[in-house]
C-alpha positions in Angstrom: 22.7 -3.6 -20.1 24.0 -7.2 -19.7 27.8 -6.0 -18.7 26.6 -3.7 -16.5 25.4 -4.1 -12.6 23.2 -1.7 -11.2 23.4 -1.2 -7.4 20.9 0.9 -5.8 20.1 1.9 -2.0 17.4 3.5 -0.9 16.8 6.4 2.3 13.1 6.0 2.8 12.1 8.8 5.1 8.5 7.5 7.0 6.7 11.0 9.2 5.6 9.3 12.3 2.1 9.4 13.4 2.8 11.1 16.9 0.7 13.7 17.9 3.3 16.0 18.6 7.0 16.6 17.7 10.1 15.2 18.3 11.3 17.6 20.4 8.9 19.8 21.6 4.8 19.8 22.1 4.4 21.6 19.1 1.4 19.6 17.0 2.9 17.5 14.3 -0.5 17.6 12.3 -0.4 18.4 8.1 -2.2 21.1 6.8 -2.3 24.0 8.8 -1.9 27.0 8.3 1.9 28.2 7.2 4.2 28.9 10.8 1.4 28.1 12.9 3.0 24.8 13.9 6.3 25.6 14.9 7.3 26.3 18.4 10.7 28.0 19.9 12.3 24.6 20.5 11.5 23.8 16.6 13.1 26.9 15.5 16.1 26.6 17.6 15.4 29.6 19.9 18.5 30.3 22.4 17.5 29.2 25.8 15.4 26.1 24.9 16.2 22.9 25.3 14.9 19.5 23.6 12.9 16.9 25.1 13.0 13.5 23.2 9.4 11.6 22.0 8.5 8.5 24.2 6.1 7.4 21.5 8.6 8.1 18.5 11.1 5.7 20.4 8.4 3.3 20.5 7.3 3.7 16.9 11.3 2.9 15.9 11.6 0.3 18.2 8.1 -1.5 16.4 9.6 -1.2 13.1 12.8 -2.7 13.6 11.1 -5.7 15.9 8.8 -5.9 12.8 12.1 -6.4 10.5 14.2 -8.4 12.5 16.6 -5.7 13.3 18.9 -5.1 16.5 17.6 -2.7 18.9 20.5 -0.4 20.3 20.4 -0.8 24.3 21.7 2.6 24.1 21.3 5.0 21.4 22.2 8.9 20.8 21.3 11.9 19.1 24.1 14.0 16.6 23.7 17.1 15.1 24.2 17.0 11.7 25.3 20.5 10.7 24.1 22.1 7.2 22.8 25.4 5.7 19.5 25.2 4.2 16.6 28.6 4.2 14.2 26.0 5.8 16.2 24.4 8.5 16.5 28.1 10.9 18.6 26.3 13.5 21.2 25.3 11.0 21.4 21.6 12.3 19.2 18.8 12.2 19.1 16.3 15.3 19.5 12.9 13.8 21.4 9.6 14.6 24.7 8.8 13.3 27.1 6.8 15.3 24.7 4.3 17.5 21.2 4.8 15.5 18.4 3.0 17.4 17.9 0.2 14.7 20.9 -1.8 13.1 20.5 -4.6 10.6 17.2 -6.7 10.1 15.6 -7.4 6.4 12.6 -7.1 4.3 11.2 -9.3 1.9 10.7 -8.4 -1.6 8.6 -10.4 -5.0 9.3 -7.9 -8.0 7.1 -8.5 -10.9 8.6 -11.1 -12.2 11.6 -11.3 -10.6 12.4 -14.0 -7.8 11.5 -13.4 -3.9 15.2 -12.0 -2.5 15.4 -10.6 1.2 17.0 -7.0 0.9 19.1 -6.4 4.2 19.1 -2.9 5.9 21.4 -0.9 7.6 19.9 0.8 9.9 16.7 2.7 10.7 17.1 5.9 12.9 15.2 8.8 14.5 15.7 12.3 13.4 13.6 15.4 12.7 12.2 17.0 9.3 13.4 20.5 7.9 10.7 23.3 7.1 9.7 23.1 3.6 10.6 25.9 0.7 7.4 26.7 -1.1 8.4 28.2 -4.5 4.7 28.7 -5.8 3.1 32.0 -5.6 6.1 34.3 -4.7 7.3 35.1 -7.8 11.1 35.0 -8.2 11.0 34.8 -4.4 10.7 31.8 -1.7 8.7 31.1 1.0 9.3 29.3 4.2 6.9 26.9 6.1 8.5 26.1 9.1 5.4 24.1 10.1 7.0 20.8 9.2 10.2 21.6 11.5 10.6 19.2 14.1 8.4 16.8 12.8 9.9 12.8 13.7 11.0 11.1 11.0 12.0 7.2 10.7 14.9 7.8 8.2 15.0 3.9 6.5 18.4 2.7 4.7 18.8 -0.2 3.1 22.4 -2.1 1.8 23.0 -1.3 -1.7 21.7 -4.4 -2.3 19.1 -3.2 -5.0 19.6 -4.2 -8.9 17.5 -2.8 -10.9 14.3 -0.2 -10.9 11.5 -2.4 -10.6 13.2 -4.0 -7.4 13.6 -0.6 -6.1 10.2 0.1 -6.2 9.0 -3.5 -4.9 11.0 -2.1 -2.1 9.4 1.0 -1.5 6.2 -0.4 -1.9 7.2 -3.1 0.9 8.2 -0.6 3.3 5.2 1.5 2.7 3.2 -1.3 3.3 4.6 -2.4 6.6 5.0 1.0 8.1 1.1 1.6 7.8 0.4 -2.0 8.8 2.0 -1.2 12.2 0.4 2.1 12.6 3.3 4.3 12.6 2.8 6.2 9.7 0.2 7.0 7.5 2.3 6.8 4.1 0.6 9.8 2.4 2.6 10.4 -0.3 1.0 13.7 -1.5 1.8 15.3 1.9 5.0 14.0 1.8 4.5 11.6 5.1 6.7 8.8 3.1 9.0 9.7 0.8 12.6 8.2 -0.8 15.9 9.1 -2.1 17.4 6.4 -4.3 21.6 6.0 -4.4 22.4 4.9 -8.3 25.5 3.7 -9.4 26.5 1.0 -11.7 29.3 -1.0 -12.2 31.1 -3.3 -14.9 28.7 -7.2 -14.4 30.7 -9.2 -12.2 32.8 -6.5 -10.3 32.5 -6.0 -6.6 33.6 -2.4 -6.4 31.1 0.1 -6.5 31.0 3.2 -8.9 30.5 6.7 -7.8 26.6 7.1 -6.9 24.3 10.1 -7.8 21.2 10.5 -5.1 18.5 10.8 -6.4 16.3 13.3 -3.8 12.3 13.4 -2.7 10.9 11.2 -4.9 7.8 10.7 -3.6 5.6 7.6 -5.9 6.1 4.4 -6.6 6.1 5.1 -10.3 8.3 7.6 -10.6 10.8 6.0 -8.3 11.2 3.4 -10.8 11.0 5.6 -13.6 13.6 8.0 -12.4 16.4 4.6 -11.3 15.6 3.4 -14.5 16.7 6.7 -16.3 19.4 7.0 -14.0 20.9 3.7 -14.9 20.8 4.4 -18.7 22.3 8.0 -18.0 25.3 6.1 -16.1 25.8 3.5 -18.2 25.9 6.1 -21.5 28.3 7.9 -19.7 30.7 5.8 -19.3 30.4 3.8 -22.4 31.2 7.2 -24.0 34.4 8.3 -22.2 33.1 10.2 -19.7 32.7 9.8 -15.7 30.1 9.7 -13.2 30.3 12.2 -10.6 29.0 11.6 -7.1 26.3 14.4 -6.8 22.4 15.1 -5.7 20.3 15.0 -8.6 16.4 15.8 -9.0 13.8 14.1 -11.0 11.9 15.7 -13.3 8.8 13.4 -14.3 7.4 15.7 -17.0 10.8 15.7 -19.1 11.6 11.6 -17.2 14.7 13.0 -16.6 17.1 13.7 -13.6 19.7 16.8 -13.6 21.8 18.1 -11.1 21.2 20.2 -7.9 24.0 20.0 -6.1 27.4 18.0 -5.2 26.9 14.6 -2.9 28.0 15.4 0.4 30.1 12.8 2.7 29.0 12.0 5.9 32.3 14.3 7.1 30.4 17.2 5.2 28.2 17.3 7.7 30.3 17.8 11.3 28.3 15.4 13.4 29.0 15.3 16.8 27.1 14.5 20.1 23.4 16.8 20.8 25.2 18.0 24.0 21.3 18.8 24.9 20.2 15.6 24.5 21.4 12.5 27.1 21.8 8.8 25.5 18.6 7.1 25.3 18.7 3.8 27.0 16.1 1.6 25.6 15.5 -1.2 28.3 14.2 -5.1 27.8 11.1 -4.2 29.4 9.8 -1.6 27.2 11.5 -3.8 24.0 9.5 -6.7 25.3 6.1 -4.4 25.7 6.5 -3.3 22.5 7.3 -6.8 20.8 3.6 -8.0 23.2 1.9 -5.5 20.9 2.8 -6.1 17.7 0.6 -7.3 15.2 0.8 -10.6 12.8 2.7 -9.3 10.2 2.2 -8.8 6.6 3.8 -11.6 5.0 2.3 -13.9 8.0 -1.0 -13.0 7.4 -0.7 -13.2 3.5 0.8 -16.9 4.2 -2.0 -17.6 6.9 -4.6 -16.3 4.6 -3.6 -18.5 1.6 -3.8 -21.8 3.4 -6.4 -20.9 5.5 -8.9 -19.9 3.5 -7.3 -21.3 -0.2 -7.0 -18.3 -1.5 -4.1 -17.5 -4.5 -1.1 -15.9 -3.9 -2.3 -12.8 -6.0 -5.4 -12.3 -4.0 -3.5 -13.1 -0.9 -1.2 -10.7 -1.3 -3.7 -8.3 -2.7 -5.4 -8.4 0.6 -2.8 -7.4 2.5 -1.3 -4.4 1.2 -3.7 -2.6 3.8 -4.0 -4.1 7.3 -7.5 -2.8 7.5 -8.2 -4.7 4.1 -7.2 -8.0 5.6 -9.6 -7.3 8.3 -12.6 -6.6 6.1 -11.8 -9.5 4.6 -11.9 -12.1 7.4 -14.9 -10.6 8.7 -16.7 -11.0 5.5 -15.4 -14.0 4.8 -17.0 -15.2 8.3 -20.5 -14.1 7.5 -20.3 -15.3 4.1 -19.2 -18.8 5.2 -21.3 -19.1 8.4 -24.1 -20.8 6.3 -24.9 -21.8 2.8 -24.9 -24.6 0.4 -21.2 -24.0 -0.9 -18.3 -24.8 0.6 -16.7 -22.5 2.8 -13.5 -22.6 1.4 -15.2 -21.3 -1.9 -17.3 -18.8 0.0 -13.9 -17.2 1.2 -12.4 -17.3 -2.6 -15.8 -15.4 -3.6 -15.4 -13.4 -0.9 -12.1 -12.5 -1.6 -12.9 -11.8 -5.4 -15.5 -9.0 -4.2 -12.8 -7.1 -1.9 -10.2 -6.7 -4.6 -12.8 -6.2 -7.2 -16.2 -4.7 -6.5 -15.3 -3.2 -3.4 -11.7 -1.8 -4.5 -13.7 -0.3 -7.6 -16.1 1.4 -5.4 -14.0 2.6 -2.8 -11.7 3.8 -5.8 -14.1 5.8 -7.9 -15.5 7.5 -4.7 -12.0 8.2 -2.8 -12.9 6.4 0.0 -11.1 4.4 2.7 -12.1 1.2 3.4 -13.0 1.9 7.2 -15.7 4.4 5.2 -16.9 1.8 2.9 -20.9 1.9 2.4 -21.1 -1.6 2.9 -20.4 -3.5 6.1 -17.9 -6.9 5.8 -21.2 -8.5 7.7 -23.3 -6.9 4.2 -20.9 -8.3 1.9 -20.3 -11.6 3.6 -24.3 -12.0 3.2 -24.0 -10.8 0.0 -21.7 -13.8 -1.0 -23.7 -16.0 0.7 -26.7 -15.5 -1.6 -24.8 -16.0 -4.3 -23.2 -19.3 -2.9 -26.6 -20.8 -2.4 -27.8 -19.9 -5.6 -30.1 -17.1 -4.4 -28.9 -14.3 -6.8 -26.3 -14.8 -10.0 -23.3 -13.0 -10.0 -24.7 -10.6 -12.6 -27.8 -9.7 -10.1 -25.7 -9.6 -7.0 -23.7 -6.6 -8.4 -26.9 -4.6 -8.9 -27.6 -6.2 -5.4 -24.4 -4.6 -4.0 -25.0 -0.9 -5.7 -28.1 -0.7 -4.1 -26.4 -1.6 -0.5 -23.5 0.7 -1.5 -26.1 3.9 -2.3 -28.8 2.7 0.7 -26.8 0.7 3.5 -29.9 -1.7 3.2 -29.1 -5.7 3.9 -29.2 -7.8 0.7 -31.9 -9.7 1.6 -34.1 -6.9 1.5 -32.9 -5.3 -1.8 -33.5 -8.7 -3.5 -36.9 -9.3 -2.2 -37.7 -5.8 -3.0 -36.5 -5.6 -6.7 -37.3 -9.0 -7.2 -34.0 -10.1 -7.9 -34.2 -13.7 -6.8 -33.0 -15.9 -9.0 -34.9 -18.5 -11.2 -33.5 -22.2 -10.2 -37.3 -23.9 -10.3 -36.2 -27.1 -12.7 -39.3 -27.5 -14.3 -39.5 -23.4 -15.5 -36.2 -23.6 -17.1 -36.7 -26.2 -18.6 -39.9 -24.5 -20.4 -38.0 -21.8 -20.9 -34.8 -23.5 -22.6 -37.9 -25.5 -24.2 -39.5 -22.3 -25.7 -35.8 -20.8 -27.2 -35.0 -24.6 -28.9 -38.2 -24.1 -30.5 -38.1 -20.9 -31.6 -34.3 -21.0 -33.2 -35.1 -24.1 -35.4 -31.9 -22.9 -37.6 -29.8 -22.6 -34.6 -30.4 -25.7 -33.3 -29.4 -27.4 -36.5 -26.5 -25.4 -36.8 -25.7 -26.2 -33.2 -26.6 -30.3 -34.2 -24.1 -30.3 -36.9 -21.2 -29.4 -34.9 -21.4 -25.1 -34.2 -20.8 -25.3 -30.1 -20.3 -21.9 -29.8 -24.2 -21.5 -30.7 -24.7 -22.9 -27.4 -23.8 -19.5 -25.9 -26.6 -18.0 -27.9 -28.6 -20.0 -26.8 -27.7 -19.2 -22.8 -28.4 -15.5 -24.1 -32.0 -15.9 -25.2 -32.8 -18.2 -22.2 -31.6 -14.8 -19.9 -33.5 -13.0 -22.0 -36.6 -14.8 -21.6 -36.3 -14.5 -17.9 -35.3 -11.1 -17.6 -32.3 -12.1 -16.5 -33.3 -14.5 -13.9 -32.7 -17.4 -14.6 -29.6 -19.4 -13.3 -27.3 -19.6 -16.1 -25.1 -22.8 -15.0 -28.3 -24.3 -14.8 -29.8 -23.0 -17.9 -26.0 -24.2 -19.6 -26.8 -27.7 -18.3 -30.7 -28.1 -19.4 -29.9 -27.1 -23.0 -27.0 -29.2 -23.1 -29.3 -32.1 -22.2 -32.0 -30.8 -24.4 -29.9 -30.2 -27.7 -28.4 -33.7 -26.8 -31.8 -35.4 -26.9 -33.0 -33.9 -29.7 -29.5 -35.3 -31.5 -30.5 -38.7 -30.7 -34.4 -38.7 -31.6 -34.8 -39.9 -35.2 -35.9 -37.4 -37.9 -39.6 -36.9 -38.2 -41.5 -39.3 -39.7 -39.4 -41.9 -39.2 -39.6 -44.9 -36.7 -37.1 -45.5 -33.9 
């Protein structure tokens, strides 16, 4: 692998959360019923003419303010001319020459890898195709046309890319930043965000690039890495054996983690675009770029940033917090209840805080299938939450059986913990008995502990919880028997005089 370079671009194709097609009125919802969604203009009836999105210009032109990119002042629509079962008008209407987005960059941490910005080429507008369904029809196919006409924000970045894992940091950055701006919903299972990965490799140190296979539709995270990464070892084994790779379409198959063939890459000169002579150029003017621009929201990587300093938290949880825009919300509203009051500092508060999103929360929301707008609990709940067990209230052991009891009832914590008497023991003078009454009873222990066993000390913690049914504040109850074991070190065995 070390004398070889992979280079790797990626198409990310983002559906855009308008309410109705790019062309037409048709409803661009998922999940109806199949051909109940496609209108004449979708299916290229002869008479009908196209009449471009507002809001899909406006969604493009968010995105590439978001990445820094140049929006065209004038932009137009090609048709790019191909045969397909599912595409009936036998052309899509996409960008070529003067897309609407040119340039700008995204940031990228791999796992392990250095930050690196990855530069794009463009971003343009164009419609979807229908969709072959292959299930169910025996050795026949069936067309869904429901899908035609549905925008698209087709997303390519330079083949810039160098290995699998930064390919799918990349995808997972985009995927990211398109929902955080509210332009697409990145379903992956209805195919709303999707990717087709260009893999070639190339001796270490050369600048030319080998012939690419694409690598179509692949629609995870995970099996966008897997499928570059088997790519790049197919390449490399290739060549290292004589043989040469051919620029083609390939598709992945994740139950054999393999790709193989389905067709010959076309060239851009395949395709015979020209001009939609039923579509005029769209001129997008300062004004609406500047309205647009007004609107947008702080950005990912700002917010992960602000969030650190501002509220101390790691990078990990930080960035944790952000991968949802709605998350980061939740968070800074119960970081505000939970830090409003209390004993702690605030900037611990918030690092609690943050420790129950990504945790207790994530694990609830997970197992349920839940979104975090239709979580159980309220950020106001779980900021109060946190607050108890900043001021010593509840332990962190009792505040989860505090939080599944908010989860299943939607009561405050307060209440639950006055109900269920959950409150925690912190009286001095009753641990202290209570550590008293364990010492006592362990006479072995306590001599083991004496003569140099620390680890017995946990035992120890364990029998004062016991005692208390759980109670009883364990930092606390840590302290008093340190104290305890280390007076009964310094008294002088009995019978003897000090």
């Amino acid at each position: 692998m070390n004398a070889w370079q992979p280079v790797i671009g990626l198409e990310v194709h983002a559906r855009l959360l308008t309410r109705s097609k790019l062309f037409s009125g048709a409803p661009a919802g998922y999940g109806a019923a199949p051909n109940t969604r496609a209108c004449a203009i979708d299916l290229g009836f002869p008479g009908v003419l196209p009449v471009l999105n507002r809001e899909a210009v406006r969604m493009a032109v968010r995105f590439g303010l978001a990445v820094g990119a140049r929006i065209a002042p004038r932009c137009i629509f090609a048709r790019k001319n191909y045969f397909y079962p599912d595409l009936p008008k036998g052309y899509q209407i996409s960008q070529y020459e003067d897309p609407i987005t040119a340039g700008g960059s995204i940031t990228i941490e791999p796992a392990g890898g250095p930050r690196r910005d990855i530069g794009l080429v463009r971003a343009h507008l164009e419609e979807d195709a229908g969709r072959s369904v292959h299930e169910g029809f025996g050795r026949g196919t069936g067309i869904d046309l429901n899908r035609a006409g549905t925008p698209l924000l087709e997303i390519v970045t330079e083949p810039a890319i160098h290995g699998a894992a930064e390919a799918a940091a990349c995808m997972r950055k985009i995927h990211t930043l398109v929902r955080w701006l509210g332009i697409c919903d990145g379903n992956m299972q209805e195919g709303s965000f999707r990717c087709d990965a260009n893999v070639s490799v190339r001796p270490a140190g050369s600048q030319t690039l080998g012939p690419r296979s694409e690598i179509k539709n692949v629609n995870s995270f995970r099996f966008v890495e897997r499928a570059i990464g088997y790519e790049i070892e197919r390449q490399i084994d290739l060549i290292e054996s004589g043989g040469e790779v051919v620029q083609e379409t390939r598709l992945y198959d994740p139950d054999r983690h393999e790709t193989r063939p389905m067709r010959d890459k076309e060239d851009a000169d395949d395709y015979r675009y020209f001009p939609d002579p039923d579509l005029l150029p769209v001129a997008v003017g300062e004004a609406f770029v500047a309205e647009v621009r007004d609107g947008l929201p702080e950005l990912p990587d700002a917010r992960r940033d602000r969030l650190a300093g501002q509220y101390g938290l790691g990078a990990a949880d930080a960035a944790q917090l952000v991968s949802y825009r709605e998350v980061a919300d939740y968070f800074e509203a119960a970081a505000e209840a939970a830090g409003s009051a209390g004993s702690e500092d605030a900037a611990d508060a918030a690092r609690l805080t943050a420790n129950w999103v990504n945790g207790e929360l994530a694990g609830a929301l997970n197992r349920e299938g839940l979104r975090i707008d239709e979580a159980r609990v309220t950020a106001g709940q779980l900021g109060r939450l946190v607050r108890r067990i900043a001021d010593g209230t509840v332990s962190g052991r009792m505040a989860k059986a505090v939080f599944d009891a908010m989860w299943g009832s939607g009561e405050e914590p307060d209440a639950i913990i006055e109900a269920r008497g959950l409150r925690q023991v912190t009286d001095a003078g009753e641990i202290e008995g209570l550590v008293d009454a364990v010492l006592d009873a362990h006479p072995a222990q306590v001599d083991q502990y004496l003569g140099g066993a620390e680890k017995v000390l946990g035992f120890f913690v364990g029998q004062v919880m016991k005692r208390s049914g759980g109670k009883a504040d364990p930092r606390q109850a840590n302290r008093t028997l340190r104290e305890r074991l280390a007076r009964r070190r310094d008294e002088p065995p009995a019978g003897q005089t000090p």
